[in-house]
Structures are given as C-alpha cells and as structure tokens.
N, C-alpha and C positions, 0 to 999 in steps of 0.2 A: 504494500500500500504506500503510495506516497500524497502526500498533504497539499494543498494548493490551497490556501485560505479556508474558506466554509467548506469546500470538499474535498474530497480523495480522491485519487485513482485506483480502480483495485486491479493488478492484472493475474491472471489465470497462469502460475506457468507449468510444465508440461511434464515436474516433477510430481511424482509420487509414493504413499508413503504404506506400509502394513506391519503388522504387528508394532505401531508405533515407533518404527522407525521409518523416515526418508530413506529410498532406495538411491544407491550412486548411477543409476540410469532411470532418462525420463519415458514416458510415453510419447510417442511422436502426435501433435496436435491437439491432445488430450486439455489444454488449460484453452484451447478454442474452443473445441465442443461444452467444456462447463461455462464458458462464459457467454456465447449463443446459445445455449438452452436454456442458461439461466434468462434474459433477454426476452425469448420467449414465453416465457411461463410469466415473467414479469409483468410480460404486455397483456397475456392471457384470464389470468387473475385479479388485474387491478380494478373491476369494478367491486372486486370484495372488502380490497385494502389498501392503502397507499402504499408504494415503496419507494425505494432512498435514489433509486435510477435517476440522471439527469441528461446523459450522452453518450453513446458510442464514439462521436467522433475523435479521431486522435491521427487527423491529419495533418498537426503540428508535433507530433512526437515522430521519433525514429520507428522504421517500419515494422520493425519488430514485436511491437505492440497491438500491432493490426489486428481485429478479431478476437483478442483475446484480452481487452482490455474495457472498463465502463468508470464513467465518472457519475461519482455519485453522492447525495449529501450527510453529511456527516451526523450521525444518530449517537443517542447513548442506546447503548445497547442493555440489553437486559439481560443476566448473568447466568440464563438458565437455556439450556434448547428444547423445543419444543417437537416430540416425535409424536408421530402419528403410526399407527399398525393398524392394518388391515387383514393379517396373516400371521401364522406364530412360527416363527423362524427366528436364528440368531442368536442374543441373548434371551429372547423375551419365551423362545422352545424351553431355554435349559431353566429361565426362570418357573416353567409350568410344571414341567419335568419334576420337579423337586416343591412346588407348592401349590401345584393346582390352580395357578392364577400367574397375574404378568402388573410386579409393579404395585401387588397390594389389591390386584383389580380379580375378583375370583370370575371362573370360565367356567363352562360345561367340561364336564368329566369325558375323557376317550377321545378329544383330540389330536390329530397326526401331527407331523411336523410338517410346514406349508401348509397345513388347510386354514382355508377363511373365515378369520370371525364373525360371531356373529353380528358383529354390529363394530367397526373401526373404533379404538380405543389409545385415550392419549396417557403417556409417561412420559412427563417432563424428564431435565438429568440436568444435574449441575456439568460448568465448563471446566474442565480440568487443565489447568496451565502444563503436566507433564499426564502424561499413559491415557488412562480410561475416564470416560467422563463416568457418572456414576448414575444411574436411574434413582431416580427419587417418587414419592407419592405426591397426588396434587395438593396434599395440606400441605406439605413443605413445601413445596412452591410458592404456595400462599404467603409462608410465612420468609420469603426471601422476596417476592415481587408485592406482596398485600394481597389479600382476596380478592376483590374487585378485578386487576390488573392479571391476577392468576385465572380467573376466570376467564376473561375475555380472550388470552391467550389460547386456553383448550377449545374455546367456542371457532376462534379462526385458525387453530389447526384442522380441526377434524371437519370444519369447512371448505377451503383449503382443499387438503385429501382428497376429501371425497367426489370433489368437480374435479379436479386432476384424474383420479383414479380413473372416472366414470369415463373422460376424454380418452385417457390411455386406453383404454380396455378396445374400443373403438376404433385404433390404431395397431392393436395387438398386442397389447404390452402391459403387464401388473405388473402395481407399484405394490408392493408388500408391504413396504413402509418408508418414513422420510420423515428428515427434520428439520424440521424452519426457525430462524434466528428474526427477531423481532426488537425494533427499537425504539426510542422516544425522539420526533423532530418536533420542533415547537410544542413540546407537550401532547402531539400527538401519533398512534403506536402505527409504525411503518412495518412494512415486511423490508426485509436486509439480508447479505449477503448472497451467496451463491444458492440458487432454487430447483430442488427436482431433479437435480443432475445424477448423474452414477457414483457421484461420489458422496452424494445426500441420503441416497435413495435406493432402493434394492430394486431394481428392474427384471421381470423376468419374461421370457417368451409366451405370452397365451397357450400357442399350439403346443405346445411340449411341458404344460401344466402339468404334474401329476402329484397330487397330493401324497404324505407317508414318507418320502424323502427330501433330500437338498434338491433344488432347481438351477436349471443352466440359467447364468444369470447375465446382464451388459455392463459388468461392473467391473472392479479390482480382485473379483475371486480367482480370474486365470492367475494373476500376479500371487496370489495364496498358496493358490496350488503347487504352483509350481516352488514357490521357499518352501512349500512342507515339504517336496516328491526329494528335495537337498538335501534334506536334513540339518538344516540352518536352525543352531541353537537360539537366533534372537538376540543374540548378544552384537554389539559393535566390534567391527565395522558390519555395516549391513551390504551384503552382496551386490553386483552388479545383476542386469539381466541379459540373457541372448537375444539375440535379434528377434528368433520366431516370438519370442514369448512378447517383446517389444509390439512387434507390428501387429500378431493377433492381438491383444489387448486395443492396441490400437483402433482396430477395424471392431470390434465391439462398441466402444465406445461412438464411431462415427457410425455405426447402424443404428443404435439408439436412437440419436438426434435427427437420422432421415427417416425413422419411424413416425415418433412423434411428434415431429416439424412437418415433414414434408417436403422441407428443406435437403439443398447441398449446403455441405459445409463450406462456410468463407473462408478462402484461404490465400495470400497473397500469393499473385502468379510466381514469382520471382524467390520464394520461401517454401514453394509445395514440398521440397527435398530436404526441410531445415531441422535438419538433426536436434534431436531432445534435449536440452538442457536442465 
C-alpha cells in the first residue's frame, strides 16, 4: 500500500503465501486477477454497500502497476473479519467434527464434509498480526466492534454471500465461503479490501460437486498440495515452486475470473510474459 494524502494505493502483487509463510516464487498474474475481480464484485455489490474504490487508473504510475492496482479511500478498518459459510469444509469441518457445530453455532447431526448448510452462517475471527487469525462467537464481536456495529456487520455478510453465491452458482461456480473486511469513512461502514477472490474465498467447480469429500477447488490448494506431496516441514526458509505447479495454479486462478466475469483478463501487451515476482 502506498499513501497519497486521503488515499492509498493498494496493489495486488503476484506473491503468495501457505501455511503462513510467503513462498520465494510468485504466481504469474495472480495479484491481477485479485484485483479485477475484486473490481468486479465491487461494482456488483455496491447497491448493498459502499466501498473504499475511487480508481483504476494508474496511467501516471510505471506500467507495472497496470491491472493490478486500485486507488482507494482510506477507512478505519475494523479489527475483526467477517466470514461467511455456506458449506462445512476447512476449519469450520474439523470444528463440527469435534462439536457438533461451527463457531458456537450448533448444526444438524450427520453432516459430510462439503455439504451445504442449511441456511449460510456467519463467524466472525479476530486479525492476527502473525499465523492464524482465530474464529470467535458473535458476542465477542460484539464486544470488540459494540452490538449494534456487530450486528450490522453479520447482517451485510451473509447478505453479501448470499447475492454473490446465488450469481456464482449461475456461472458455475460455489462459493463455500469468504470473508469480507469492513471499514469506517466518514462514520460511515464501507466494504474494503480485496473481494470474493480465491484468495478470500473457496471457489469450487459446480459440475464436479460431490459432497462426503474435499472438492477440486480455483484457489491456492494446488500450491498445498503440492508443499504436503514434499514433505516440507513448514519451517523457514519456505521453498520455491516448479514451473508446472506455477503456471497451473496460475490458469486456475484466471479461469475463475472468466467464469465469473465473463471477462479476459487485463493484461499489458508488453508484460503478458512478466515473470512473478
């Protein structure tokens, strides 16, 4: 992020990270497709909510910025993330797994792993400055943003969600879940940061649904897979990756976005070859 008076620049770059570490190779394009999709969802959404968007353009910055970068106004942010699930998968399986419920929130008994809820259900999680952020209950929320402010929070996630999901589904594509970052401009609550992307969001295939297991996904799980198939203890430094693993992750990521958009991805003529950083 860099500052320019009342706003920021945010850009996307093409670095990524798992098991809470940054990988020493990027995905090629990857901080373009999160910051056009975010973009789009922005523009999609905003008669629910305001958000912090002011510009794409950055025809006065160096080209490298191109597509992957938005100017936008500067919020206080609110200290908590706001996740929405539609599916029980993730943390929120192994939370069930062991309590019968996800988050404090109890569920029907005999649930798989990936089947759909019945009804999308929000768990907040505080921001964690190092590892995992942490799932919280919505009375602790409360009591870190005020009742009022917690409320209205769960009421435009799972609002939110549920016009996204219902869009995706119609493009081919479940959102299982996603979490959205929420701020204060002028005292009043903006949607912020990056939106709906793959790396917000668990994207999965429609066609290739099958409840009872894990699902093929258009996220950073090839990049998973592949540090567990190494046997990478997690510790520093954090590996490079090979090229296959690079580029299909890559191509995941930009079928998402021409799923759901409809869209090609923007990409400068002169950069379509621009190595990951």
């Amino acid at each position: 992020m860099y500052e320019d008076g009342d706003r920021l620049l945010i850009v996307a770059t093409d670095r990524i990270s798992a098991f809470d570490f940054i990988l020493a190779t990027g995905i090629p394009e990857k901080g373009r497709v999160l910051t056009q999709m975010t973009l789009f969802w922005l523009d999609f959404l905003r008669s629910v909510v305001p958000n912090h968007f002011l510009s794409d353009d950055t025809s006065d910055l160096p080209p490298e910025f191109e597509g992957r970068s938005m100017w936008v106004r500067r919020a206080e942010m609110f200290p908590i993330e706001c996740v929405a699930r539609g599916y029980i998968v993730g943390s929120g399986w192994k939370d069930y797994q062991k309590t019968g419920g996800v988050c404090g929130i109890a569920l029907p008994k005999g649930l798989r792993e990936s089947d759909a809820l019945p009804e999308p259900i929000y768990t907040p999680a505080t921001k964690a400055q190092t590892g995992h952020d942490e799932n919280i209950s919505f009375e602790e929320s409360a009591k870190v943003v005020g009742a009022e402010t917690a409320a209205r929070l769960r009421d435009l996630t799972l609002d939110l969600y549920k016009r996204a999901a219902d869009y995706a589904r119609g493009r081919g594509i479940i959102i299982a879940d996603t979490k959205f970052e929420f701020g204060l401009v002028n005292g009043q609550i903006v949607l912020a940061d990056e939106v709906l992307t793959p790396d917000s969001s668990r994207f999965w295939p429609a066609a290739q649904y099958q409840p009872g297991r894990a699902q093929p996904s258009y996220d950073k799980q090839y990049v998973r897979d592949y540090l567990e198939s190494i046997h990478w203890n997690k510790q520093p430094p954090a590996p490079g990756l090979p090229d296959d693993v690079t580029l299909q992750t890559s191509e995941k990521y930009k079928e998402a976005y021409r799923a759901l958009t409809g869209r090609t991805l923007k990409v400068p003529e002169a950069r379509e070859t621009e190595s990951a950083r």
